[in-house]
C-alpha positions as CSV (number, residue, x, y, z in Angstrom):
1,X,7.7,-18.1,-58.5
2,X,8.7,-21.6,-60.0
3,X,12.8,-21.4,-60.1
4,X,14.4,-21.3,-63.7
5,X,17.2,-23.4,-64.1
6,X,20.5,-21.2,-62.7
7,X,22.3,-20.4,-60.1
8,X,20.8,-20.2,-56.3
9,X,20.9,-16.8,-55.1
10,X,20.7,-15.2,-51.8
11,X,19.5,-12.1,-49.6
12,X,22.4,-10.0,-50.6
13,X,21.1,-10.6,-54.5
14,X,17.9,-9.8,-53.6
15,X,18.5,-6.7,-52.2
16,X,20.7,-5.5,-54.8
17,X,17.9,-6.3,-57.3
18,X,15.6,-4.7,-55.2
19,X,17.7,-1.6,-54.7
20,X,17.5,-1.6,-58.5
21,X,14.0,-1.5,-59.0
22,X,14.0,1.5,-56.3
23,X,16.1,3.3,-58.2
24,X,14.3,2.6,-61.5
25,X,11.3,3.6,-59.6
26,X,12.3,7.0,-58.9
27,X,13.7,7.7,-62.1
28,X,10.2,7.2,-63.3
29,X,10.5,4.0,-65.7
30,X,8.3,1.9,-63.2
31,X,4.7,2.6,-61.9
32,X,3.7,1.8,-58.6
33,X,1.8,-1.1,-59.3
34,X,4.9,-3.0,-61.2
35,X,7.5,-1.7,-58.7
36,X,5.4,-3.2,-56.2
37,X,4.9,-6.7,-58.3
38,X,8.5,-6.8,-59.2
39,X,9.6,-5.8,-55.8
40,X,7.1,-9.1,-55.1
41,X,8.9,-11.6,-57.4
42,X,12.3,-10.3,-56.4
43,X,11.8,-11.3,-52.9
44,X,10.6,-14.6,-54.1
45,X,13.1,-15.4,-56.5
46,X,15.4,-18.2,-56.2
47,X,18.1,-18.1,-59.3
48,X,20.2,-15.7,-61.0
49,X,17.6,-16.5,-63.9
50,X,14.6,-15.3,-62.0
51,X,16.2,-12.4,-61.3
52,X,17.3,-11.6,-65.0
53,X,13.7,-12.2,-66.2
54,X,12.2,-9.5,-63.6
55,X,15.2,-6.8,-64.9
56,X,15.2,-7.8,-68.5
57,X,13.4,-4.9,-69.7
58,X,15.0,-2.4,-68.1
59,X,18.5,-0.5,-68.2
60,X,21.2,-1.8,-66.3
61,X,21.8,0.9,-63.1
62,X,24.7,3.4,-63.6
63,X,26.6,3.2,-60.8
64,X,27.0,7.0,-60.7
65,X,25.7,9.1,-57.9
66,X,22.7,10.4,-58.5
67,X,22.2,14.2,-58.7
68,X,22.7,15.9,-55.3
69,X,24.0,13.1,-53.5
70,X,27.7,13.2,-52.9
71,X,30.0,10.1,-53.1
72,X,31.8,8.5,-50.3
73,X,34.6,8.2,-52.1
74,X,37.2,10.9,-51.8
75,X,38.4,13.4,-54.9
76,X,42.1,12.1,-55.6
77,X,44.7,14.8,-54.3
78,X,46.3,16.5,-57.2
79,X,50.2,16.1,-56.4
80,X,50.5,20.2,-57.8
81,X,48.5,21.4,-55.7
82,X,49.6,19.7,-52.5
83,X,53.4,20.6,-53.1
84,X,52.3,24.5,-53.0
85,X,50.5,24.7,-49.9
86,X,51.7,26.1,-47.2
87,X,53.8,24.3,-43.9
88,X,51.1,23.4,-41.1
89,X,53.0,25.2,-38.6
90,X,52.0,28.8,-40.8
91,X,48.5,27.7,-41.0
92,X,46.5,29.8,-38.4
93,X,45.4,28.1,-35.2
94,X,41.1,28.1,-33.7
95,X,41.5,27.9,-30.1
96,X,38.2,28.1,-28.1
97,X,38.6,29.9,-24.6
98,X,35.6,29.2,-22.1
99,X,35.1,31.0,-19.2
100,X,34.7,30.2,-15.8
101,X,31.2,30.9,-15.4
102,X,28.5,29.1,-14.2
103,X,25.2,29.4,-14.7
104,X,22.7,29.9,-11.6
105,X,20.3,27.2,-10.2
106,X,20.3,23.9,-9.9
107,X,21.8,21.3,-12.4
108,X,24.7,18.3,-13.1
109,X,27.2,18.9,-9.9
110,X,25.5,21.5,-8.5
111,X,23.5,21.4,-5.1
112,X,20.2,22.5,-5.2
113,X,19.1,25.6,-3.0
């Protein structure tokens, strides 16, 4: 791809771009064949403008979860809610209790017989 005239771009660019195309991809507005040819160029590009003319066509990403996936990013705490719960030290404890048991035969620490 000859390079447009624009700004030099690197592999973080590139992957963003090509995380687009994925994504336009699977929402169903690419076919194979030109995911795979824009997937080509965008590897090969150089500017900001080479970039732009592989993407022109198509929406810009919403950078909304998708459905089913959850965000990393965690629900703010609602102030209400947190003045009405109840002291720690009234929340119930889990305590696990193991046993002393061991199984028989050989294994980790144990000598064999």
């Amino acid at each position: 791809m000859t390079a447009g005239p624009g700004v030099r771009i690197g592999d973080t660019e590139r992957e963003t771009a090509a995380a687009n195309l994925r994504e336009h991809y699977a929402r169903g507005r690419l076919t194979l064949d030109e995911f795979q040819q824009r997937l080509d160029a965008v590897f090969a590009a150089r500017t900001d403008a080479d970039l732009a003319k592989i993407t022109a066509d198509l929406p810009t990403p919403a950078r909304t979860p998708r459905r089913g996936h959850r965000s990393s990013r965690p629900a703010p705490a609602d102030p209400a809610a947190l003045s009405q719960a109840p002291p720690a030290s009234s929340a119930p404890a889990l305590v696990r209790v193991t046993g002393g048991r061991t199984r028989p035969g050989p294994g980790p620490g144990r000598p064999s017989r």
